[in-house]
N, C-alpha and C positions, 0 to 999 in steps of 0.2 A: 413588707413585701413578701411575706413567708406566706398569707393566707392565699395569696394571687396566686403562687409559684404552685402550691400544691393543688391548687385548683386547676390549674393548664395540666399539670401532671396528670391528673384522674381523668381528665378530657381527652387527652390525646394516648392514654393507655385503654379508654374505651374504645379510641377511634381505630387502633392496632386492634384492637382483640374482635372488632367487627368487620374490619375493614381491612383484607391479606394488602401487605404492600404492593403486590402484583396485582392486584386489582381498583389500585388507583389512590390507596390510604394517605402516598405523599402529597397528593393534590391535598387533598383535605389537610394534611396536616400541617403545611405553608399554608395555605389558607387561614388556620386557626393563627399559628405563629405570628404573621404579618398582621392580623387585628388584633390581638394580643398587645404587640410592642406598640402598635398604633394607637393604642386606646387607652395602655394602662398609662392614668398619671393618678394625679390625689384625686382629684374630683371623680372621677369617675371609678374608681378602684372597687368598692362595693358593691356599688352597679353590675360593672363585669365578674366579678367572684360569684354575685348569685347567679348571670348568666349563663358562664361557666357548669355551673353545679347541676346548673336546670338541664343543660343541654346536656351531661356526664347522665345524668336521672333518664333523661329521655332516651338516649342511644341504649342504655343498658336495657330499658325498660323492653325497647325494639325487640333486641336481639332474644331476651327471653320467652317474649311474645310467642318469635320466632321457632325456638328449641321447642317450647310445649307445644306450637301446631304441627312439627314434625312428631317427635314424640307420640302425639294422639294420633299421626295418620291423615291430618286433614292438610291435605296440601291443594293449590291449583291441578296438578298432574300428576300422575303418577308413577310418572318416570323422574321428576325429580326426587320425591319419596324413594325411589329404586337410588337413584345417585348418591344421595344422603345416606342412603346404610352401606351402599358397600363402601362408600370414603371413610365414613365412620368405622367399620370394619377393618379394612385395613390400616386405618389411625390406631387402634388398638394392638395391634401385632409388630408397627413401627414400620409401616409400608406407605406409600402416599399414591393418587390413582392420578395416572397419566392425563395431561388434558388433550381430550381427539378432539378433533377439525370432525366440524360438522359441515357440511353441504349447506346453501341455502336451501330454503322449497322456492321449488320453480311453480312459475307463474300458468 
């Protein structure tokens, strides 16, 4: 039961590090939890540990994806590229950046 446990561990520590818990992480991570306890028995243990791994592989893979297209500049917009540096900026000085209410666009 050790290889399971450590495997839900590295899933659900990729799914925190991609996913703020204010942004919906505990969805996701009862989600993992509840198919987890549902699933692991003997027969299928194996099964889900590479599931598991695959899916730890692929979230991380995302999120780096992610860092190196900001990083290069190559975003959708360019105002999120503007959002990304100065949060990052202030993440480095030990500041965090307010989140503003934005207006819908009118029709």
């Amino acid at each position: 039961m050790a290889q399971p446990r450590a495997a839900l561990r590295q899933l659900l520590r990729a799914i925190d590090a991609t996913l703020p818990r204010e942004n919906g992480s505990n969805v996701w991570r009862d989600y993992v939890l509840t198919e987890f306890r549902k699933e692991m028995n003997a027969d299928s243990a194996a099964k889900g540990v590479k599931l598991m791994k695959d899916t730890t592989t692929l979230i991380n893979a995302i999120k780096h994806q992610r860092e190196l297209l900001f990083s290069y500049n190559i975003s959708t917009s360019k105002a999120d590229s503007g959002k990304k540096l100065v949060s990052n900026t202030a993440a480095r000085v030990g500041l965090r950046v307010p989140i503003v209410y934005e207006d819908p666009p009118q029709k």
